[in-house]
N, CA and C of each residue as an Amber inpcrd file, in Angstrom:
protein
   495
 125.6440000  30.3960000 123.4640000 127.0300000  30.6140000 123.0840000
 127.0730000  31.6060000 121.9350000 127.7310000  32.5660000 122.1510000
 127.9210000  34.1180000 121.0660000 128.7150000  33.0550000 119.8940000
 128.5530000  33.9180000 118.0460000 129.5810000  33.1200000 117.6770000
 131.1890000  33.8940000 117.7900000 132.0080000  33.4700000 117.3010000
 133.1620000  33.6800000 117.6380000 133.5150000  35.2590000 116.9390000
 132.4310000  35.7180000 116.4170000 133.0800000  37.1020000 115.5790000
 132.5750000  38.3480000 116.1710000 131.5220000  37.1690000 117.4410000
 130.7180000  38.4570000 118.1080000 132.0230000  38.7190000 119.6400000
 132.3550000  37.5080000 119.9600000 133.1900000  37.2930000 120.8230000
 134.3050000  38.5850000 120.9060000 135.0770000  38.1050000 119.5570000
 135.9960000  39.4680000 119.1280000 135.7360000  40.4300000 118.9510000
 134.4910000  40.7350000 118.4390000 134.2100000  42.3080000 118.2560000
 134.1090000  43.0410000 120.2290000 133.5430000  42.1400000 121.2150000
 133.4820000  42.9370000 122.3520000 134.6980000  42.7070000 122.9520000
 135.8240000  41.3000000 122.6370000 137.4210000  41.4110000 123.0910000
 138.0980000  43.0200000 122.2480000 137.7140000  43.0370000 121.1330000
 138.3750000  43.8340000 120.7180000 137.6870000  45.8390000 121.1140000
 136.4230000  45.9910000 121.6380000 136.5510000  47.1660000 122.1770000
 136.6690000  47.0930000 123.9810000 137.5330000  45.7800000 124.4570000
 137.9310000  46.1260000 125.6120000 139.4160000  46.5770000 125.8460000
 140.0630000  46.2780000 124.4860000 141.0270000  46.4130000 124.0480000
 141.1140000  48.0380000 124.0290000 140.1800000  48.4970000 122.9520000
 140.5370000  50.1760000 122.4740000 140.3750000  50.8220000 123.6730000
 139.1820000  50.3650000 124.9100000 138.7950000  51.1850000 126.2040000
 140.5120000  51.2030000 126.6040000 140.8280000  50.2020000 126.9340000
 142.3390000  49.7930000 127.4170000 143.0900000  50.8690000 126.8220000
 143.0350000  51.6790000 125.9660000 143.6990000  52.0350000 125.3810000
 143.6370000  53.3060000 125.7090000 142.4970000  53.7460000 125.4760000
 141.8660000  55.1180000 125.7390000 142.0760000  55.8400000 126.9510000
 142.0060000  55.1680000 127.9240000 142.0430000  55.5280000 129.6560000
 143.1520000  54.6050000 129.8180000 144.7760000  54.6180000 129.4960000
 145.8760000  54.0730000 130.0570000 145.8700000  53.5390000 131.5780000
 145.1290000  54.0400000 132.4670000 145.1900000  54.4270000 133.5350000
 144.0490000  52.8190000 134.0990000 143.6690000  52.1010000 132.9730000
 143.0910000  50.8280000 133.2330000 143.8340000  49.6180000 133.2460000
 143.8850000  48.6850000 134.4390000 144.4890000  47.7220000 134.7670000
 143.8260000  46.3380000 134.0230000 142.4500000  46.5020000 133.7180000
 141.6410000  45.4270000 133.3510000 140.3010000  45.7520000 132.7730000
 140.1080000  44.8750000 131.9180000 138.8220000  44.8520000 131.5020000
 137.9470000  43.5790000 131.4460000 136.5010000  43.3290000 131.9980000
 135.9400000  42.1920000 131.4620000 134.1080000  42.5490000 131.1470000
 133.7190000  42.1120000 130.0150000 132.4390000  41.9810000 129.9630000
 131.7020000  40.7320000 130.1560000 131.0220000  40.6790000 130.9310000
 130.1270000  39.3740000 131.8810000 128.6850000  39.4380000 131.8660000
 128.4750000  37.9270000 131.5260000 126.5230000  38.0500000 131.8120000
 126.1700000  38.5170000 133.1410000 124.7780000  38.6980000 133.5680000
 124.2410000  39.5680000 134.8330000 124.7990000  38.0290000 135.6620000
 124.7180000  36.9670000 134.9620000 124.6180000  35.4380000 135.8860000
 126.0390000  35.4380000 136.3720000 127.3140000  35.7910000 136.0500000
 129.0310000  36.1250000 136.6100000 129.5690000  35.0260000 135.2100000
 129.1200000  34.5450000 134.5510000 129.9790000  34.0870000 133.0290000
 130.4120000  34.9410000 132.5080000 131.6790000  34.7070000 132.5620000
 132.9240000  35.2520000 131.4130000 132.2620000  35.7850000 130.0720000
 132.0540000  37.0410000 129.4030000 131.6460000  36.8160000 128.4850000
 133.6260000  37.0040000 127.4270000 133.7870000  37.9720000 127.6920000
 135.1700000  38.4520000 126.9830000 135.9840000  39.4300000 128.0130000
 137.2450000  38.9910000 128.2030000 138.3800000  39.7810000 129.4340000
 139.3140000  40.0040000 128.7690000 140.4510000  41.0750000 129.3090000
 141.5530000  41.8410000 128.6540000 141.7620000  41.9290000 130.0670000
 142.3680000  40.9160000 131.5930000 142.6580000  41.1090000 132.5110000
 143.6890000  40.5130000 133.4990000 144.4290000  41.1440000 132.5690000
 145.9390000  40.6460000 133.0330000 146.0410000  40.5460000 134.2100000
 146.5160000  39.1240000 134.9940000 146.9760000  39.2510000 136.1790000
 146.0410000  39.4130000 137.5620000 144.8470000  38.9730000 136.8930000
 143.4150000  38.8830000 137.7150000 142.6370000  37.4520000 137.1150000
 142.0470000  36.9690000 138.2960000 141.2190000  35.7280000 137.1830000
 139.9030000  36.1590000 137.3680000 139.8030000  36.1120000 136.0510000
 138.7440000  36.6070000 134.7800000 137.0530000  35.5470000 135.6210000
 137.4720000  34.6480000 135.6620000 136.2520000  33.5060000 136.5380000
 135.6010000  34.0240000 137.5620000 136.7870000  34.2230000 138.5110000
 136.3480000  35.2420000 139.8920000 135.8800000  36.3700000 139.6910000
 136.2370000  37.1670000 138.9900000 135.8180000  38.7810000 138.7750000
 135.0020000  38.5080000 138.4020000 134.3320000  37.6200000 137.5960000
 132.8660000  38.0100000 136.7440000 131.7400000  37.5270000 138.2090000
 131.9190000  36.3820000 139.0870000 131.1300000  35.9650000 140.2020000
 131.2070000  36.8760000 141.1430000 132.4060000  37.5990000 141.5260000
 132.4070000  38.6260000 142.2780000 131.3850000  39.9950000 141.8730000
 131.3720000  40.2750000 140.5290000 130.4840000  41.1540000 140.2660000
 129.4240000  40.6910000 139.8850000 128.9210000  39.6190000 139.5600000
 127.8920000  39.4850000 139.4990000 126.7810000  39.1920000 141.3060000
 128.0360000  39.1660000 142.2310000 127.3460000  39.3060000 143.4760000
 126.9780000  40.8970000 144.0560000 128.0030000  41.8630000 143.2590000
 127.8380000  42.7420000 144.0440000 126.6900000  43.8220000 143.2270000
 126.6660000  43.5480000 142.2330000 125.3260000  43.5250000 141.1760000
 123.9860000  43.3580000 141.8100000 124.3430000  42.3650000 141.7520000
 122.6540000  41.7730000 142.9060000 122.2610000  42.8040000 144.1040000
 123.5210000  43.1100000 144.7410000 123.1190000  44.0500000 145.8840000
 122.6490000  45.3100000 145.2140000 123.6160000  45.5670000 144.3290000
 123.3660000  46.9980000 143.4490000 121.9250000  47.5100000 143.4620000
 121.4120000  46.4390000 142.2210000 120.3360000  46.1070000 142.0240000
 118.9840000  46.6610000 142.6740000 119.4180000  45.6940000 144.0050000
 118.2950000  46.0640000 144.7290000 118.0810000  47.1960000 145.9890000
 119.9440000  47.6240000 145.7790000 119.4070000  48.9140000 146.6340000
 118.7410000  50.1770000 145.7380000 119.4450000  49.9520000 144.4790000
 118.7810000  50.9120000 143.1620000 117.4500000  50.9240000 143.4250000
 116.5980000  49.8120000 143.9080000 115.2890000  49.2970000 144.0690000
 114.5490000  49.9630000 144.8350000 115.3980000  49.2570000 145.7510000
 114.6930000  49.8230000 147.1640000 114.8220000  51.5210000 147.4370000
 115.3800000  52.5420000 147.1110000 115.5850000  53.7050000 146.8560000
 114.6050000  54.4150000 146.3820000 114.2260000  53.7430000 145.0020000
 113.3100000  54.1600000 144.5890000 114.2800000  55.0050000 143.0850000
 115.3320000  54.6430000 142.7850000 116.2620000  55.2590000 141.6680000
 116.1460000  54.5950000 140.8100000 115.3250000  53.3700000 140.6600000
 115.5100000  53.0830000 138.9120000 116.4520000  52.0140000 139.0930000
 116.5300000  51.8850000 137.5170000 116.9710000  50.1340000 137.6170000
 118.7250000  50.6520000 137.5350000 119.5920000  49.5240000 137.7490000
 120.8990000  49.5080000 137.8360000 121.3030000  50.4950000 136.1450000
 122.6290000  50.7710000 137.2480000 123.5840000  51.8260000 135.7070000
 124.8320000  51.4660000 135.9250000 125.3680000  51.6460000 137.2110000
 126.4760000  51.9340000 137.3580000 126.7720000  51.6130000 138.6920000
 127.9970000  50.6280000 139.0240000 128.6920000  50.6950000 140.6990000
 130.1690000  50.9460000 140.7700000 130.8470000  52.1170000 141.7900000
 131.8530000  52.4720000 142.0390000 132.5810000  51.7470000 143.4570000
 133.5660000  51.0590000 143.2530000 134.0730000  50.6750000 144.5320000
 135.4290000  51.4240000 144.6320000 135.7090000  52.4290000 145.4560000
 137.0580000  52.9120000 145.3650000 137.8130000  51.7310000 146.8450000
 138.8440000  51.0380000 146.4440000 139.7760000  50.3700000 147.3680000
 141.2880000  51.3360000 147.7830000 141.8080000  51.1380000 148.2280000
 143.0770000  51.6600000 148.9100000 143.9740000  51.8580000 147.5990000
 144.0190000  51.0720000 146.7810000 145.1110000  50.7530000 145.5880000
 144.2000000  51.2340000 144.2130000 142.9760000  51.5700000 144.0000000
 142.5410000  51.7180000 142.6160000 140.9840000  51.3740000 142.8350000
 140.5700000  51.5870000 141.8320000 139.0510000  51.3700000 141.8100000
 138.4710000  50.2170000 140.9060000 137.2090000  49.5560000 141.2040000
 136.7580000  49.3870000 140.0910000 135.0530000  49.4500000 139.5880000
 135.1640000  49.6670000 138.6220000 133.5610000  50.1340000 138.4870000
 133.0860000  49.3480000 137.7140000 131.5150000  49.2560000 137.6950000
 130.9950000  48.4230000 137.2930000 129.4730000  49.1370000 136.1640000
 129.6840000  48.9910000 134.9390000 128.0960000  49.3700000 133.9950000
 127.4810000  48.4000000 133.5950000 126.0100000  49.1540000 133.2120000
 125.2580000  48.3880000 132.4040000 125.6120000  47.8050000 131.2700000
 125.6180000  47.2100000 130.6630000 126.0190000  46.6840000 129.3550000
 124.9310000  45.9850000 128.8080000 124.3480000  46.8210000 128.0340000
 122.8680000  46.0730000 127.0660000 121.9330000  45.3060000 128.8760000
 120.9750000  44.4070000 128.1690000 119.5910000  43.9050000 129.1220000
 120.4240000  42.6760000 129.3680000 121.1490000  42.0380000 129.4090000
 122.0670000  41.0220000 129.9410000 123.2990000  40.6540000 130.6150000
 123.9110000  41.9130000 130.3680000 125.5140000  41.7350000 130.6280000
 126.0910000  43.0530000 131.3800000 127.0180000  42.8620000 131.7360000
 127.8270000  44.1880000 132.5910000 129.1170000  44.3040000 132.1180000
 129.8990000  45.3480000 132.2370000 131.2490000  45.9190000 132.0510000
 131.7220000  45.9860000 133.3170000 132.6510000  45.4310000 133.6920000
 133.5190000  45.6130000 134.8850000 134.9860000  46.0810000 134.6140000
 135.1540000  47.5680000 135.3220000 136.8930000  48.1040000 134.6340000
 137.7560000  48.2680000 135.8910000 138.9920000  47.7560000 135.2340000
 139.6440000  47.7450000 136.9980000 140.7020000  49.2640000 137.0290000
 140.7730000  49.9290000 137.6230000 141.5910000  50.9930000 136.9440000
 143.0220000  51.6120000 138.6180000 143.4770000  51.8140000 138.4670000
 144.5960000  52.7760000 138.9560000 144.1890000  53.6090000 139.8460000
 144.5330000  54.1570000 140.9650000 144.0920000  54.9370000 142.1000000
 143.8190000  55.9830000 141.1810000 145.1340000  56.6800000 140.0650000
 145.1580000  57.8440000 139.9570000 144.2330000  58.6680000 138.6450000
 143.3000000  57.1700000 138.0710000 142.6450000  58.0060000 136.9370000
 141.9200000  58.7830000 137.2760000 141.2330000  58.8480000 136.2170000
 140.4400000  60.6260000 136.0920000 138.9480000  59.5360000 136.2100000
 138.2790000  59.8390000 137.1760000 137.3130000  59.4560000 137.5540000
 135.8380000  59.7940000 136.7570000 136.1100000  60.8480000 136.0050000
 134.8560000  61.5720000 135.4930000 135.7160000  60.9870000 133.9770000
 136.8700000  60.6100000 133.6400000 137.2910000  60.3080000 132.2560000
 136.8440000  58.3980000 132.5990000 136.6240000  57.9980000 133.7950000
 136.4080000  56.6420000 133.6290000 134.8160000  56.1260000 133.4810000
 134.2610000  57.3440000 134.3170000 132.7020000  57.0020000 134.1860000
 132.5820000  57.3050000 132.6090000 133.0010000  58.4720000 131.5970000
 133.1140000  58.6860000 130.5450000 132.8540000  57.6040000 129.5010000
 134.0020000  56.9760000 129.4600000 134.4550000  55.5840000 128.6840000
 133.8220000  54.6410000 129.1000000 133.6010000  54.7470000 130.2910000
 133.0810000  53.1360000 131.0770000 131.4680000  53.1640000 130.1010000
 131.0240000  54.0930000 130.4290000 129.3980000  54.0820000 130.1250000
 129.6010000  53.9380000 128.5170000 130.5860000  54.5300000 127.7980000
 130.4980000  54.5450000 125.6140000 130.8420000  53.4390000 125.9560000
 131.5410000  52.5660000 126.4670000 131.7620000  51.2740000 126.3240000
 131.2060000  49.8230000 126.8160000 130.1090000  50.0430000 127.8030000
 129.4950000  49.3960000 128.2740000 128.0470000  49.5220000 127.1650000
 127.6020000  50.6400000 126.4070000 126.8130000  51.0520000 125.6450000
 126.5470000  49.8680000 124.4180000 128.5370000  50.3240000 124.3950000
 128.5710000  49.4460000 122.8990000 128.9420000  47.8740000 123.0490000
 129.5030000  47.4470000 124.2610000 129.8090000  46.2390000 124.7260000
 127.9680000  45.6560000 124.4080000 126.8750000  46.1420000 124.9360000
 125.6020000  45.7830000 125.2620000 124.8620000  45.7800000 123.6970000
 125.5690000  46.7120000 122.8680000 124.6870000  46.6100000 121.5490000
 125.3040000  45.3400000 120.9340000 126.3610000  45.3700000 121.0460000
 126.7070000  43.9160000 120.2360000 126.2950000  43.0670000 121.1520000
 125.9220000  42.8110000 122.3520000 125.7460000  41.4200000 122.8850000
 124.2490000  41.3220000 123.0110000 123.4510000  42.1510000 122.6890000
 122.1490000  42.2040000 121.9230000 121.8000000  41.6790000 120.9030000
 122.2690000  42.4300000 120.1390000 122.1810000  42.0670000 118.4400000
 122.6210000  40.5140000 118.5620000 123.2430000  39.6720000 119.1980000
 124.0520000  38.7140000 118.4250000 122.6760000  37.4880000 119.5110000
 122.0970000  38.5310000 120.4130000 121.3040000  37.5810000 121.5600000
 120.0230000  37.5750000 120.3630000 119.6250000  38.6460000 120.0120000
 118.5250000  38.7760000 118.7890000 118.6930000  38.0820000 117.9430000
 120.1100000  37.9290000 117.0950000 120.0310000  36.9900000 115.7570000
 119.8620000  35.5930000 116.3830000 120.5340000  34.9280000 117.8840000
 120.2360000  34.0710000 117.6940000 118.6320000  33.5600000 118.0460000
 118.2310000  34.4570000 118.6650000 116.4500000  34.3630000 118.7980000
 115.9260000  33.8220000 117.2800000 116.1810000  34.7770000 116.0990000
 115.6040000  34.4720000 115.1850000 115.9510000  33.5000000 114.2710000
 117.3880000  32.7590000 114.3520000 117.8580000  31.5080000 114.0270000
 117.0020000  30.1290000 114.4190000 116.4370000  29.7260000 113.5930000
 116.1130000  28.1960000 114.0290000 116.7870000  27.5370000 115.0380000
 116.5130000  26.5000000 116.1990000 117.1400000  26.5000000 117.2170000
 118.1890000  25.4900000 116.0180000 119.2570000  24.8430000 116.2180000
 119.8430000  24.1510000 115.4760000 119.6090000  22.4870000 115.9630000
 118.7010000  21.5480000 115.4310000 118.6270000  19.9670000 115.6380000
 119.8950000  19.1920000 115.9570000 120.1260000  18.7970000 116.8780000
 121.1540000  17.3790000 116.9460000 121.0430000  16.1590000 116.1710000
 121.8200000  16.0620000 115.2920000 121.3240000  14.5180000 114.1920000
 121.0310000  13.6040000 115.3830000 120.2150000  13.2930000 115.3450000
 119.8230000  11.4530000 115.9290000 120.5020000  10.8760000 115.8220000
 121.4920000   9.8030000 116.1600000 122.4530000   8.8230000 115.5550000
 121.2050000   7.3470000 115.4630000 121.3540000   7.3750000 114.7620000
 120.3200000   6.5300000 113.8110000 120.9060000   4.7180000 114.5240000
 120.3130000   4.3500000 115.4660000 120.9890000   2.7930000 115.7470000
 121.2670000   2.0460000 115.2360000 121.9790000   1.2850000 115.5380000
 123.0180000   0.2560000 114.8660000 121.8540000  -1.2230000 114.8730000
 121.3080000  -1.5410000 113.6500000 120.1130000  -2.9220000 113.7400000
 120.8770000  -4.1560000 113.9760000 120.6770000  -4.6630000 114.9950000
 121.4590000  -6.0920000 115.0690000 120.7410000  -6.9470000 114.6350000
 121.0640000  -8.0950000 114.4670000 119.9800000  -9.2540000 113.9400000
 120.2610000 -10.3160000 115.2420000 119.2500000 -10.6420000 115.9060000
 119.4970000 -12.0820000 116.6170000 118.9970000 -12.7680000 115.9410000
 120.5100000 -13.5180000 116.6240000 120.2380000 -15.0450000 116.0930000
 119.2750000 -15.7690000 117.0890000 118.5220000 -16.6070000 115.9290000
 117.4350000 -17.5260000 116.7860000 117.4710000 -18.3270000 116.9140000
 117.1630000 -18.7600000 117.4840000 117.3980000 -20.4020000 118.4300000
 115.4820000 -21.4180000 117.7090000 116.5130000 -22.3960000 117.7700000
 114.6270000 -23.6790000 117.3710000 114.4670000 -23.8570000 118.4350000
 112.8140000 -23.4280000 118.2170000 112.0450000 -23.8680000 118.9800000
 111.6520000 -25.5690000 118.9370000 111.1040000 -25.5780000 120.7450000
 110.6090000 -27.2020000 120.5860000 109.7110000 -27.2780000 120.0600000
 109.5050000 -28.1690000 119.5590000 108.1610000 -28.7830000 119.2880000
 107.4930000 -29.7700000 120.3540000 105.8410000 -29.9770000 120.5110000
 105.2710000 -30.2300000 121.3880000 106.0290000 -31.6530000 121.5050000
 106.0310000 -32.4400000 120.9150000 106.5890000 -33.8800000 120.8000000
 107.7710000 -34.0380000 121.5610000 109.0210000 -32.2370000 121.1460000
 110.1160000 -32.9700000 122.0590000 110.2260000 -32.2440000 123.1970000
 108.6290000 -31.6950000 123.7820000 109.5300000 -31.0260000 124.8490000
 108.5250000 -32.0510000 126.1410000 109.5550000 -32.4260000 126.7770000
 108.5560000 -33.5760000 128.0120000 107.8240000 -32.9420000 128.6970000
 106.7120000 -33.5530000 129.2520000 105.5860000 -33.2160000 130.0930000
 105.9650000 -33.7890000 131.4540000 105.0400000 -33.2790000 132.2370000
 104.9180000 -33.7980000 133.9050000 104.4610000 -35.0770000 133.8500000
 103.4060000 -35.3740000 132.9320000 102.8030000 -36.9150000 133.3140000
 104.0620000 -37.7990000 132.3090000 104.8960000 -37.3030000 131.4220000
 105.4780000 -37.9870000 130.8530000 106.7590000 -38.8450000 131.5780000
 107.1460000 -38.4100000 132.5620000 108.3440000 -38.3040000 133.2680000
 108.4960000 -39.7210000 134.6140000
């Protein structure tokens, strides 16, 4: 779990991308696994988009592979209504941008990649500090000592025997 200042710092440059290229409908940055990391995606659920790309990733991946091109950078899906593309973002995570039929395609790979750059340095750095953080202990809850109560024992005298009987 990022802490909450790392959270905002990558909500807040999906925000400025948003800003930069008007022509973007959505933004989300997601682990390679499809977890939410931080979305700016109005009117899309943020849950689905990150599993959806993290499936089409996988294919990415390994056609990058199988090609012989090197490891993943970048995936373009143009649909009927707009596009959306997909970057690297640091050794863990991806940028997924949803954008408008009519942007500037060479202004989206542009931004997509400075922002997937910097989406990946902060979600580095914050994966590094917590590497070097002590893992953090769960207090033990220390149990509650009951005392039983004890019961008297017999003594040989009062407890009857077989031949006694």
């Amino acid at each position: 779990m990022l802490p909450e200042s790392d959270l905002a710092a990558v909500l807040d440059e999906l925000r400025r991308l948003r800003t930069r290229v008007p022509q973007l409908t959505g933004a989300l940055a997601a682990g390679v696994d499809g977890l939410v990391v931080a979305h700016d995606t109005p009117g899309v659920d943020p849950d689905g988009l990150a599993a959806l790309t993290a499936a089409s990733l996988g294919v990415a991946v390994r056609l990058a592979d199988a090609t012989g091109n090197g490891g993943f950078r970048e995936l373009l899906v143009r649909g009927e209504r707009g596009y959306v593309a997909t970057y690297a973002a640091g050794r863990t995570a991806v940028l997924t941008l949803l954008a408008q039929d009519r942007v500037n395609v060479g202004r989206l790979h542009l931004e997509g990649r400075r922002a997937g750059a910097r989406v990946g340095e902060l979600l580095d750095a914050a994966e590094a500090e917590a590497r070097r953080r002590p893992p953090e202990r769960p207090a033990r809850p220390t149990p509650a000592r009951t005392r039983a109560t004890r019961t008297a024992r017999a003594t040989a005298t009062e407890t009857p025997t077989a031949t006694e009987s």
